[in-house]
Residue, then its C-alpha position, 0 to 999 in steps of 0.5 A: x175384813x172387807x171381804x168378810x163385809x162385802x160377804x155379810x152385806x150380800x147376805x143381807x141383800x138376799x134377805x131383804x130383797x131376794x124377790x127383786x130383780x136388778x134394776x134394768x137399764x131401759x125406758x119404759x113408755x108413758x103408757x102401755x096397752x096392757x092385755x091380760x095374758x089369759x082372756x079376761x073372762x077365763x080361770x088361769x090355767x091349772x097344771x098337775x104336778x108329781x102325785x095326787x094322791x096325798x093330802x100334803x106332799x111327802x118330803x121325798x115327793x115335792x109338788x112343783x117340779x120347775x126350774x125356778x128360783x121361788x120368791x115372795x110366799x104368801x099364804x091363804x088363812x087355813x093353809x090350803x092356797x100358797x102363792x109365790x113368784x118365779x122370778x126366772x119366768x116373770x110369773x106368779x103361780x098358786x100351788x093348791x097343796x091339798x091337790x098338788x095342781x098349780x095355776x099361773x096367774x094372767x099377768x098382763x103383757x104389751x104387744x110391743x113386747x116391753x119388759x115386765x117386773x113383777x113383785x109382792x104376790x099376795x094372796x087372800x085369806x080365801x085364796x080366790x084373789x091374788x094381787x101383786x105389783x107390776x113394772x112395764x119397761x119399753x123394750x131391751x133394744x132401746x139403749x136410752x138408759x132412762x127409767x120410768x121409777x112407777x108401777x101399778x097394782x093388780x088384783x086377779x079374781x081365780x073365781x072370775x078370772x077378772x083381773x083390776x088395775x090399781x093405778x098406784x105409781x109404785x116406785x121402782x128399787x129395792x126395798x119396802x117401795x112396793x110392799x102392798x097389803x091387802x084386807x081378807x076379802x082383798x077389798x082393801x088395798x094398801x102400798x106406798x105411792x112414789x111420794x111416799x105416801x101410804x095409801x088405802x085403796x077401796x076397790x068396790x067404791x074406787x077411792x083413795x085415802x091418804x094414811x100417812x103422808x109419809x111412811x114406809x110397808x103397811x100392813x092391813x088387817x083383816x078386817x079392813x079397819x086397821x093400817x100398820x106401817x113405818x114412819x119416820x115423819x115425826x121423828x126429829x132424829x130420822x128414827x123410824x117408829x111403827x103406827x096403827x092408823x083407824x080408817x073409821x075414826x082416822x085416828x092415828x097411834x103410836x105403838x112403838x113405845x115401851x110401858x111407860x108409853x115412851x117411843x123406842x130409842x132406836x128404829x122400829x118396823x124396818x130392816x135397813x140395808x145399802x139401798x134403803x130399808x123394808x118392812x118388818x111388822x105385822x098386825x094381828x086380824x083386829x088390829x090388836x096386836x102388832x108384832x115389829x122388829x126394833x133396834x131400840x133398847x128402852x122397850x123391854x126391861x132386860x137390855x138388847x144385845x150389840x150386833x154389828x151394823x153389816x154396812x157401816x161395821x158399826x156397834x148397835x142394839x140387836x133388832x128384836x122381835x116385840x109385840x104390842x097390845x093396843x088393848x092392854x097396853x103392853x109391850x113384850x119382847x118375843x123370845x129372848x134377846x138375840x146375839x143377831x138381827x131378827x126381823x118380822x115376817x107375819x102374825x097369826x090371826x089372834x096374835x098368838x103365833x109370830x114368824x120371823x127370819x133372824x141371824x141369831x144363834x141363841x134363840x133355840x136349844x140346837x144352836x146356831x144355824x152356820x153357813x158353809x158359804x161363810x166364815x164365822x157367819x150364821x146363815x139367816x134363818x125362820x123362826x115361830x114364837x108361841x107367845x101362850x107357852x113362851x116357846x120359840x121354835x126352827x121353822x126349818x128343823x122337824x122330827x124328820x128333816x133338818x135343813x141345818x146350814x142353809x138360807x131361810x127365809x120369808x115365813x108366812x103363818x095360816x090364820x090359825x099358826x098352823x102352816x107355815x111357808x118358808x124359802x130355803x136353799x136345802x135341796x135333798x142335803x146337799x150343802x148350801x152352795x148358791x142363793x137358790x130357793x126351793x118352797x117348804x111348809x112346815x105343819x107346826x101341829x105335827x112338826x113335819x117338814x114338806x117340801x113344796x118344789x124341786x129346784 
């Protein structure tokens, strides 16, 4: 029993936090002369990869053909820009998948040679700015043992080349400490300070406000206005719930409630694992809509499930998938209630589409996803959910290619619901035998699968 737990909490932990590296043991200056790796005036490098010639790669033709273990996919509004993080090289890398060609975006570096983190690529609706979070340490041959826990944002324009600084104190560890957001036109920034606090940043005007003093993975939309994220602050219990902060009117509301408007009864917005928790909600392009996983049982009227806590090996409701109308006023559970956790991933620009990752082996007619890796488990999983047709569907599963029996992970929708890019450890069928990623879209309007690398 206690490998099977060490088994599942692993598996969890790659699901939570496959983009982090571990925590290094050393000691990172107070300050550093940070220079961009490419001039600051010049576009990052473009290298073509594989065959030009279709629009989309074709699934025995992947795009990218470097060794790298693929991270943190985010993707532009029609679908055409992918940013993602190669962790084995400490890069971030833009796949245009109409052309096949692949740019690395400058990171800035220290001439004494320091040690780099780097986390949360995101790229903007356009695709023309790119920003991501960025950890400098002194170098590995200081064996001091201390650790500088702040890091800062950047945000590179692909058009300019221009690459800003956002000083931010991001604290260093596993999950949702440095997950950051930003709006459409990547002017408004949002992340969690080392305090705690949720913070929205304006680039063009420089200023800071304070959104919650006490919150966890805020999600911007698209316009700027609207600001999602997790909190427990004012909860007496220490449950999280999930809040929509107005950066107009600065009005704060509470959206993890059931119709009678009564907050959820277990926690909202999150994914707990052994060294904390991440975010798992998302906001719809107005604000409208906000997609949150819960292990509450009073928010829809047919009970949640009982899963098994993966730490602890304690009894509890199933996270579930639900959405909020803020206009309506309603609350619904996406899909049916799963015999595992699901959490959020992303929601399409009007609210329809939803993506999630999840355990459970009941949400689709093909049936569970089992992993080879381990006994009587399911291997986690991407799902969309069409909430006009009610219609749940695999993200890894199409007309032509299967990736059954392996990890998937972190799908990311295009504005419309169309595309979405997903993490998976399928490479040409062979079964899953380690926790390496390869990069996958999925053109839900065709139902094709294509592969994006080669690892």
């Amino acid at each position: 029993m206690r490998s099977r737990c060490i088994q599942q909490a692993y598996l969890l932990f790659v699901l939570t936090a496959c983009a982090v590296a571990a925590r290094p043991n050393i000691q990172p200056p107070d300050a550093l002369p940070l220079q961009a790796t490419a001039p600051s005036h010049a576009i990052a490098t473009t290298v073509a990869f594989g065959a030009t010639s279709s629009p989309i790669p074709t699934a025995s033709s992947p795009v990218i053909a470097q060794e790298c273990s693929y991270h943190s996919p985010s993707i532009s509004a029609d679908g055409r820009w992918i940013a993602y993080q190669c962790q084995s090289e400490k890069a971030i890398f833009v796949l245009n998948q109409t052309s096949a060609h692949v740019e690395r975006i400058p990171i800035p570096t220290d001439e004494s040679g320091s040690r780099i983190e780097i986390a949360s690529p995101v790229i903007s609706a356009s695709g023309q700015q790119v920003a991501f979070v960025l950890f400098v340490f002194k170098s590995a041959n200081d064996q001091s043992g201390s650790l500088r826990d702040s890091g800062d944002i950047f945000v590179y324009d692909r058009n300019t080349g221009r690459l800003d600084r956002i000083p931010a104190n991001l604290k260093w560890g596993l999950g949702g400490n440095y997950e950051i957001s930003i709006s459409r036109d990547a002017e408004i920034v949002a992340f969690v300070d080392e305090t705690g606090q949720v913070i929205a940043h304006e680039r063009r005007a420089g200023k800071q406000e304070i959104v919650s003093a006490d919150g966890l993975a805020p999600r911007v939309s698209a316009d700027g206005r609207w600001i999602a994220f997790a909190s427990s602050e004012e909860s007496t219990d220490g449950v999280y719930n999930v809040y929509v902060f107005d950066r107009h009117t600065k009005d704060r509301q509470l959206v993890s409630v059931n119709a009678q408007n009564v907050a959820g009864d277990g926690n909202s917005g999150i994914v707990p694992f052994h060294e904390g928790v991440s975010g798992a909600l998302a906001i719809s392009a107005d604000g409208r809509w906000i997609a949150f996983s819960s292990s509450a049982s009073n928010l829809a009227s047919n009970s949640a499930l009982t899963c098994t806590e993966y730490f602890s090996q304690k009894r509890r409701h199933c996270y579930d998938v639900y959405v909020r109308d803020r206009i309506g006023g309603k609350t619904e559970r996406v899909g049916m209630a799963g015999d595992g956790d699901s959490f959020v991933t992303s929601i399409s620009a009007d609210g329809r589409y939803i993506s999630f990752q999840s355990f459970a082996g009941n949400l689709t007619s093909d049936g569970p996803n089992r992993c080879p890796l381990y006994e009587n488990m399911n291997c986690p999983d991407v799902f969309v959910h069409d909430r006009r047709a009610n219609e749940t569907k695999r993200l890894s599963v199409s007309t032509h290619l299967r990736l059954d029996n392996q990890v998937s992970l972190e799908g990311r929708l295009s504005a419309d619901g169309r595309f979405a890019v997903f993490l998976s450890t399928y490479d040409r069928g062979k079964p899953a035998s380690r926790f390496y990623f390869n990069l996958f879209l999925h053109d839900l309007t065709k139902n094709q699968i294509k592969p994006l690398s080669e690892n």
